[in-house]
C-alpha positions as CSV (number, residue, x, y, z in Angstrom):
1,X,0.0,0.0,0.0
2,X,1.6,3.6,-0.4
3,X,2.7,5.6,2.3
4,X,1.4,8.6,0.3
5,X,-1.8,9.6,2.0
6,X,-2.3,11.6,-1.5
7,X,-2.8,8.1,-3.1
8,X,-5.3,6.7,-0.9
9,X,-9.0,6.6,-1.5
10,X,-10.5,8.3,1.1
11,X,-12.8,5.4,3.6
12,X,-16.2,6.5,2.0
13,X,-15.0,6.7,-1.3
14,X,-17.4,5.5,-3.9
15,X,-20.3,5.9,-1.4
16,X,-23.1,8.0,-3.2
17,X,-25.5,9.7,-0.8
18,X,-28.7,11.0,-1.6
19,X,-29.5,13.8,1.2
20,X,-32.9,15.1,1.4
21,X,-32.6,16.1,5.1
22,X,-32.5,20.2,6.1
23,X,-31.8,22.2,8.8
24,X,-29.3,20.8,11.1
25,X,-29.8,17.0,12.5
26,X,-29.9,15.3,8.8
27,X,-27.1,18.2,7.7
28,X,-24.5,17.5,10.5
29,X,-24.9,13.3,9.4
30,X,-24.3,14.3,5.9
31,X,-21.7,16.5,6.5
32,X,-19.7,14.4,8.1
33,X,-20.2,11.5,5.6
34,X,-18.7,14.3,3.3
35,X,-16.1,14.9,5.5
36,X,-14.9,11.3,5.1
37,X,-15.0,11.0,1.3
38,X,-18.8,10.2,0.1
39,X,-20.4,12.2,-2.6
40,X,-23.4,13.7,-1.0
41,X,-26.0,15.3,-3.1
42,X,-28.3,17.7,-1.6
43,X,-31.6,17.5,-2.5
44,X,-33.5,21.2,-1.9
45,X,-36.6,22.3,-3.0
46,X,-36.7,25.8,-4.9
47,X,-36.2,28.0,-2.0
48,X,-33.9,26.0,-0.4
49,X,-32.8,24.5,3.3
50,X,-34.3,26.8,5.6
51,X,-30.5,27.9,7.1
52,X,-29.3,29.5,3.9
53,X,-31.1,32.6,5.7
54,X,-30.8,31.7,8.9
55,X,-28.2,33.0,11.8
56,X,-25.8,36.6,11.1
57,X,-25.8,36.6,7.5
58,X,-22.8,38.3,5.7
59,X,-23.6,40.1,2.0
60,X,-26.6,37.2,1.8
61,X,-24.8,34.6,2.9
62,X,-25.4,32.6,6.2
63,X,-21.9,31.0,8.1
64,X,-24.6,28.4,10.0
65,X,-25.3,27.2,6.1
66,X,-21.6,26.7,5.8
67,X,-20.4,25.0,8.6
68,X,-23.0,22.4,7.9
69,X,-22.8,21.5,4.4
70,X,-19.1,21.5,3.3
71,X,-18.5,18.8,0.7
72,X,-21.8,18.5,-0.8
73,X,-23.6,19.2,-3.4
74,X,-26.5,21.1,-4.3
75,X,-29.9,19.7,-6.7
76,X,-33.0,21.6,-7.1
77,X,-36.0,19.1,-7.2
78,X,-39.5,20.0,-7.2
79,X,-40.6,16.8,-5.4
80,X,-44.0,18.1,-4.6
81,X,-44.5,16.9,-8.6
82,X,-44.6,13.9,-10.2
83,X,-42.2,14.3,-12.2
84,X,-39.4,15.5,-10.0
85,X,-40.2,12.0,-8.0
86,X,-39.4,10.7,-10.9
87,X,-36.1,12.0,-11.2
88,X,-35.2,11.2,-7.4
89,X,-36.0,7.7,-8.5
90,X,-33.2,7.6,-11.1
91,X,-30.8,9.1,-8.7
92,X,-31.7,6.7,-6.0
93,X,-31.4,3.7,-8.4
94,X,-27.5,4.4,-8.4
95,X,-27.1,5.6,-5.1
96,X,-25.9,3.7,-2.0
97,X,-27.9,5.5,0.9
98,X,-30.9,7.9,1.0
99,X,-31.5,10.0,4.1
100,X,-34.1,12.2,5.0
101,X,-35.4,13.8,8.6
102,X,-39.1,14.3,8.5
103,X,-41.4,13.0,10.7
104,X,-42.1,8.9,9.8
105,X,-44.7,8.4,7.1
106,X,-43.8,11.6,5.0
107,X,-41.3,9.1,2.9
108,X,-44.3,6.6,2.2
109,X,-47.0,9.4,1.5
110,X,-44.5,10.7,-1.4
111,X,-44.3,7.1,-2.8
112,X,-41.5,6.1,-1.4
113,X,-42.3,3.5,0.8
114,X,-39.7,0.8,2.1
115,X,-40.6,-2.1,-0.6
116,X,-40.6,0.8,-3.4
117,X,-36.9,1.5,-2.4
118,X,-36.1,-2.1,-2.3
119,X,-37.6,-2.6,-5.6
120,X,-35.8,0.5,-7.0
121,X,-32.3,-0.6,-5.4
122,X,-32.2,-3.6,-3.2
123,X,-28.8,-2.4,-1.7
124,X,-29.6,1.3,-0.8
125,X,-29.1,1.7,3.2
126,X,-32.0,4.3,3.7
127,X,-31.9,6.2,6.9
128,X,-34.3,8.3,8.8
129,X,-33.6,10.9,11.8
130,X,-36.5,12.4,13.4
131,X,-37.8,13.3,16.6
132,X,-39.6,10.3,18.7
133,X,-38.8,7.5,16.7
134,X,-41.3,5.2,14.2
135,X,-43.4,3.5,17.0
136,X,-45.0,4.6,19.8
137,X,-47.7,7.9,20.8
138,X,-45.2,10.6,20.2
139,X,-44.7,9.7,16.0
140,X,-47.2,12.0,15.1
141,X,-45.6,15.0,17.2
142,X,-43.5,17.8,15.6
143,X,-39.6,17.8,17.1
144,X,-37.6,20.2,18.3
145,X,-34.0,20.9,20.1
146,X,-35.3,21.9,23.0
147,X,-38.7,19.7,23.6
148,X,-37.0,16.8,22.8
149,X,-34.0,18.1,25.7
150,X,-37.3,18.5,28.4
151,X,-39.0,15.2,27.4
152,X,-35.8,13.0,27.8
153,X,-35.0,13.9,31.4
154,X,-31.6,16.1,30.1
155,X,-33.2,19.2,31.1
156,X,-34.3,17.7,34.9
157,X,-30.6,17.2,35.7
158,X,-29.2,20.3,34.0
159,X,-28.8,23.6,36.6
160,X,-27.9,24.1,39.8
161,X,-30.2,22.8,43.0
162,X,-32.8,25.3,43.4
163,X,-33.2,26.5,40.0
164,X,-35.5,25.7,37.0
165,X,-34.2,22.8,34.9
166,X,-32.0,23.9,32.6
167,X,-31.3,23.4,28.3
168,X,-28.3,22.7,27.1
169,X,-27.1,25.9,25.0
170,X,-26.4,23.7,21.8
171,X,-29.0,22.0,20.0
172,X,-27.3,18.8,21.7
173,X,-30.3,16.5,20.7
174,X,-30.2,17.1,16.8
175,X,-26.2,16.8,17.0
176,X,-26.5,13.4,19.1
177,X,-29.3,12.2,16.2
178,X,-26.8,13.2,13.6
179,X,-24.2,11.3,14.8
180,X,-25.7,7.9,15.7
181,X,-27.4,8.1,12.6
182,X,-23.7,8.4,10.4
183,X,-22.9,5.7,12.9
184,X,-26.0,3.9,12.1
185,X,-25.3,5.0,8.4
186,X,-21.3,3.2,8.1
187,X,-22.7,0.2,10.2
188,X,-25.3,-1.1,7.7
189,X,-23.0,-0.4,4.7
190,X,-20.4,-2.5,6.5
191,X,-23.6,-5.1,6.6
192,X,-24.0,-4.3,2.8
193,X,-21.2,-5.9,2.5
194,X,-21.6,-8.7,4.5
195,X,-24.7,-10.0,3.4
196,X,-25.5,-7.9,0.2
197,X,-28.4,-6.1,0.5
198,X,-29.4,-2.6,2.6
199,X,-31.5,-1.8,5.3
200,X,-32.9,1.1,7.4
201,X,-31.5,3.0,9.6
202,X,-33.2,5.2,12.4
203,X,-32.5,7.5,15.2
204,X,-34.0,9.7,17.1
205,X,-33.8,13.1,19.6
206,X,-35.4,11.7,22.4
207,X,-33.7,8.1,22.2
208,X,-30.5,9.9,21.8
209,X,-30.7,12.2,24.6
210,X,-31.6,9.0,26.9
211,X,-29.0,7.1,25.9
212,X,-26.4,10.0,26.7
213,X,-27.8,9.9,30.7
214,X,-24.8,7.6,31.5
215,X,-23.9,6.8,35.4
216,X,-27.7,9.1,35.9
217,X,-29.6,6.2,34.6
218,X,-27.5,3.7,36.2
219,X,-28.2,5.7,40.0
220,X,-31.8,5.7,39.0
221,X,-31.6,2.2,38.4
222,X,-30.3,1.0,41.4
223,X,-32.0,3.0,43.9
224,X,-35.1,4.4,42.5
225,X,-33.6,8.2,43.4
226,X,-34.1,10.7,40.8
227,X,-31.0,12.9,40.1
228,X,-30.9,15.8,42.0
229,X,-29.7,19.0,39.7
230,X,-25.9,19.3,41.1
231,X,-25.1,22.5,39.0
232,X,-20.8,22.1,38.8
233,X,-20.6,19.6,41.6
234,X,-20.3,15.9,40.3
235,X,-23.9,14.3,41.5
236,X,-21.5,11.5,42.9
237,X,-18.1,12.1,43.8
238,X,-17.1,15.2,45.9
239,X,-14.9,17.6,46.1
240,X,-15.0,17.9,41.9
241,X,-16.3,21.2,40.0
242,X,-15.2,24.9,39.9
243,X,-12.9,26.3,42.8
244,X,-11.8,29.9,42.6
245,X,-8.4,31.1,42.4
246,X,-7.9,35.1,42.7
247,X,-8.6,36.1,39.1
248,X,-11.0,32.8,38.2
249,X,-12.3,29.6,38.5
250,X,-10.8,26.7,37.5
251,X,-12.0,23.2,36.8
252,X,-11.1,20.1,39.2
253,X,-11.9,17.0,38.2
254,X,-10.5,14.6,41.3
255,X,-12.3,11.5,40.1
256,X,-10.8,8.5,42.3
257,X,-8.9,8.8,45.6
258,X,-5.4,8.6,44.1
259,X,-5.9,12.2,42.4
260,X,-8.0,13.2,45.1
261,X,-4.4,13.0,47.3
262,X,-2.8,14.5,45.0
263,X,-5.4,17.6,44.8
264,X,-5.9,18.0,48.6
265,X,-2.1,17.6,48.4
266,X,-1.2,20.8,46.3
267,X,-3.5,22.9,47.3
268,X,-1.9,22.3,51.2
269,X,-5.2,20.5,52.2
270,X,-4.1,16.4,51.9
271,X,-4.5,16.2,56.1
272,X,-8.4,16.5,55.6
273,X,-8.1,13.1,53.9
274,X,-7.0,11.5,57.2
275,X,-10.1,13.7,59.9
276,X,-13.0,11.2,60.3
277,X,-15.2,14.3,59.1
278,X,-13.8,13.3,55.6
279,X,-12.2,9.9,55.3
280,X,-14.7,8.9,52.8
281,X,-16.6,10.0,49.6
282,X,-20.0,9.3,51.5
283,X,-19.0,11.7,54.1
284,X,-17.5,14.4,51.5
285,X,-20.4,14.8,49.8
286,X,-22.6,14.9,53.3
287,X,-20.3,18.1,53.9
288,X,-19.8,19.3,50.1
289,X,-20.6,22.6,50.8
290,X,-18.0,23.5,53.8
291,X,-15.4,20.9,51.7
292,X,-15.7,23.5,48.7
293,X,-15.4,26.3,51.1
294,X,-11.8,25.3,52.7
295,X,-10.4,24.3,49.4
296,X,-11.9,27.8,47.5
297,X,-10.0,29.4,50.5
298,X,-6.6,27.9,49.7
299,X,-7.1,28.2,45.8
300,X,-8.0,31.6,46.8
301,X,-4.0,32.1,47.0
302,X,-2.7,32.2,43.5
303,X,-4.2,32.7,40.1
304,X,-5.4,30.7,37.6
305,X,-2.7,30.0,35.9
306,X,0.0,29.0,38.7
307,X,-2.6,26.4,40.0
308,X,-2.9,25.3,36.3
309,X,0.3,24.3,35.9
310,X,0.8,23.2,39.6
311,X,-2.4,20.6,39.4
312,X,-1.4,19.3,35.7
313,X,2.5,18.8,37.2
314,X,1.1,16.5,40.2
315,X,-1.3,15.0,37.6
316,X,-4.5,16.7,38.9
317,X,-7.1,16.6,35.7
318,X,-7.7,20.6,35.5
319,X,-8.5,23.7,33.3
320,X,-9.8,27.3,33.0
321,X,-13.4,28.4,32.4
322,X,-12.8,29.9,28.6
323,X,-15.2,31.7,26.7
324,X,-15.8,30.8,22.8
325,X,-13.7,32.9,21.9
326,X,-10.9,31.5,24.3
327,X,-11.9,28.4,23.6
328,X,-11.2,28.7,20.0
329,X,-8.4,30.5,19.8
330,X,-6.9,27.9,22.5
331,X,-3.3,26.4,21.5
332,X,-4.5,22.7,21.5
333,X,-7.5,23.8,19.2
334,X,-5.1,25.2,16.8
335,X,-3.1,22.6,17.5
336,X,-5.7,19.7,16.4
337,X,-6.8,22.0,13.5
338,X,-10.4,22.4,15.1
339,X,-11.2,26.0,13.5
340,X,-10.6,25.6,9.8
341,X,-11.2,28.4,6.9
342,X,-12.8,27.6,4.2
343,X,-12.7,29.6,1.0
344,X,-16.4,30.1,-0.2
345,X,-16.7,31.5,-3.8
346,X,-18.3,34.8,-4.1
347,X,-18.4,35.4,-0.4
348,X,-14.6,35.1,0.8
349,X,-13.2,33.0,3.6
350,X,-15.4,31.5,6.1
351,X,-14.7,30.2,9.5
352,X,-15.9,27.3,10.8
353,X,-14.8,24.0,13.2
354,X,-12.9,21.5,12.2
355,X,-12.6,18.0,11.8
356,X,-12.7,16.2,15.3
357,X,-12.2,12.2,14.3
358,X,-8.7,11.9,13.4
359,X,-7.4,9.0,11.4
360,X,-3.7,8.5,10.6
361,X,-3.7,7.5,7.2
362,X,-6.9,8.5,5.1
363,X,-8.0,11.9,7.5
364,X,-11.0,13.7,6.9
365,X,-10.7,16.5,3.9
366,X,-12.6,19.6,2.8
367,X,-13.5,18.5,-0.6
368,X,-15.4,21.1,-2.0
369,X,-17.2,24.5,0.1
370,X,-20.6,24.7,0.7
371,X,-22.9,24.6,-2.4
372,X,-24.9,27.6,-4.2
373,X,-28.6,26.6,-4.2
374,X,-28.8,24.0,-7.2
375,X,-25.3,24.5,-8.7
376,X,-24.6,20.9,-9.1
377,X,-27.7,20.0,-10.7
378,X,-27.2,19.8,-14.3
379,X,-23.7,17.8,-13.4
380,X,-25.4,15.4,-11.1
381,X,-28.3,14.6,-13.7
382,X,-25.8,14.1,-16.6
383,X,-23.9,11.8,-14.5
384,X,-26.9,10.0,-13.4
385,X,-27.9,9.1,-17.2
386,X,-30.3,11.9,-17.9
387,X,-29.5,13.3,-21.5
388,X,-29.7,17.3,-22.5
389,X,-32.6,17.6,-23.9
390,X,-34.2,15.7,-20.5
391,X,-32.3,18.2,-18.1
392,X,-33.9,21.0,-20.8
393,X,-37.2,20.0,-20.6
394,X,-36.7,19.5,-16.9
395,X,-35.8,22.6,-16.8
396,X,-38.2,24.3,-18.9
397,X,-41.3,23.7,-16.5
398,X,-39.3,24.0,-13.4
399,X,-39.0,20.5,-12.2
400,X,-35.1,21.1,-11.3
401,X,-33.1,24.3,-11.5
402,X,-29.7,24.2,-13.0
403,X,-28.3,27.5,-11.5
């Protein structure tokens, strides 16, 4: 094999995927299919996906659209007709997946029900992100963000005790969605392969906001407690969260009893280990409260960045509270490329975040920028057999726009 990474297909190489999905939980799978070599083709309607004008646009042109759909490409189908149907057909015929997010049913109602994709293409791997999932009360319910983070518990054990449950800022349930379904996505085409024919994938918001409770389920599970809202404190190990040095908090993360020593140890506290009040993790988080009190009074002492580099030298898990802007601008983030720019034609360099899967010998690539509405069309159609005087016609009565 060469050493060359130049020379090596990228792992979705050869992978056609038909994207039909908008806004941001179907976009952020896609993308990152993209991002790892398949051609993804972006199905829009005339006006396009709803974030080309959505967020601080600059001379017309949205950043949000950007950072979401690098390396695709843009098709203008009227599928509300007949005959644009009829040209998704033909481009699902040679396609390996076919994604969409709306709501279950809305595939079926269009005519494109599960045995009419099998008969069009018995290897296609169709997937489906959506709110609630296919079964259940809820199918019938629109989705969004920030329901779907009060319905799934996230927002119960998000704040501080005392205060209103709490949403994550992201849209953290559309991201999650996203990324089990490109999971979902590489999984059945590694079944493809296997055993030769497709499947469906699904995932949804709620299911993937659950999953993500972790050791909060696992408490629940065992002892029929709900989660109390902990704020920065960990709901099970104490000391752990933000302590303040004289210009700032910093973040502690003392997880076990070995860097717990080592904590209580730097910060001229490890005697508190060997008082009765404090001997075990029971008892510290019984006293939390005065425990976080002694040890913001010896951080209290120095600034942020002596007890920084003090904790990370005795092997104490620790960082500063940074800002976005901090955040991105941060050594290591430069470091792992995390904040690329991206040339976008007629608009100028764009910033967005990077790649964050890393592999060593075929890595993730910007292929192309994000798409002007339909300006693939013609060049997709062509390549999917549809002649010129077809994509004319096509044209003509406003089927497809060619740009």
């Amino acid at each position: 094999m060469a050493d060359d990474m130049t020379e090596m297909k990228a792992p979705l190489d050869g992978i056609k995927v038909i994207d039909l999905t908008r806004v941001l939980s179907g976009p952020f799978c896609t993308m990152m299919l993209g991002d790892m070599g398949a051609e993804v083709i972006k199905v829009e309607p005339a006006k396009g996906d709803p974030i080309r004008e959505q967020g601080t646009l600059r001379g017309g042109f949205s950043a949000y659209y950007a950072s979401f759909n690098r390396n695709k490409k843009s098709v203008v189908i009227d599928l509300y007709s007949e005959r644009g149907r009829k040209v998704l057909e033909r481009l699902i015929v040679g396609a390996d997946v076919l994604i969409d997010n709306f709501r279950p049913g809305v595939m079926a109602k269009m005519g494109f029900a599960e045995d009419r994709l099998k008969d069009l293409n018995p290897r296609l791997v169709t997937a489906n992100v959506n709110g609630y999932g296919s079964t259940g009360p809820y199918v019938k319910r629109p989705a969004f963000d920030f329901i779907a983070q009060a319905m799934s518990g996230l927002m119960s054990v998000n704040g501080a005790d005392g205060t209103e449950p709490m949403r994550v800022a992201q849209p953290i349930t559309d991201l999650v969605a996203g990324l089990y379904c490109a999971f979902g996505i590489v999984s059945a085409l590694r079944a493809r392969d296997l055993n030769g024919s497709g499947q469906h994938v699904e995932t949804a918001m709620m299911n993937g906001a659950i999953s993500m409770m972790a050791y909060l389920a696992s408490e629940y599970f065992t002892t029929g407690n709900l989660p109390a809202r902990t704020g920065n404190d960990h709901p099970l190990v104490a000391p752990y969260g933000l302590f303040r040095a004289d210009d700032g908090e910093i973040a502690v993360a003392p997880s076990n009893d070995v860097i717990l020593k080592r904590f209580l140890d730097a910060v001229g506290l490890g005697h508190l280990l060997e008082d009765p009040r404090y001997d075990t993790n029971e008892k510290r988080f019984a006293r939390r409260l005065e425990l976080n009190q002694m040890i913001d009074g010896a951080v209290g002492s120095d600034t942020q960045e002596a007890w920084i580099a003090r904790l990370n030298a005795a092997g104490v898990p620790c960082g500063k509270v940074q800002n976005l802007a901090e955040a991105l601008d941060d050594p290591q983030t430069r470091a792992q490329e995390m904040v690329i720019e991206v040339d976008q034609p007629d608009h100028g360099p764009i910033r967005m975040l990077g790649f964050p899967v890393k592999l060593s010998r075929t890595p993730c690539r910007l292929h192309h920028p994000a798409p002007a509405l339909g300006a693939d069309t013609k060049a997709v159609l062509e390549a999917a057999g549809f002649t010129p005087e077809e994509i004319d016609r096509l044209a003509s009565d406003h089927t497809i726009d060619i740009g």
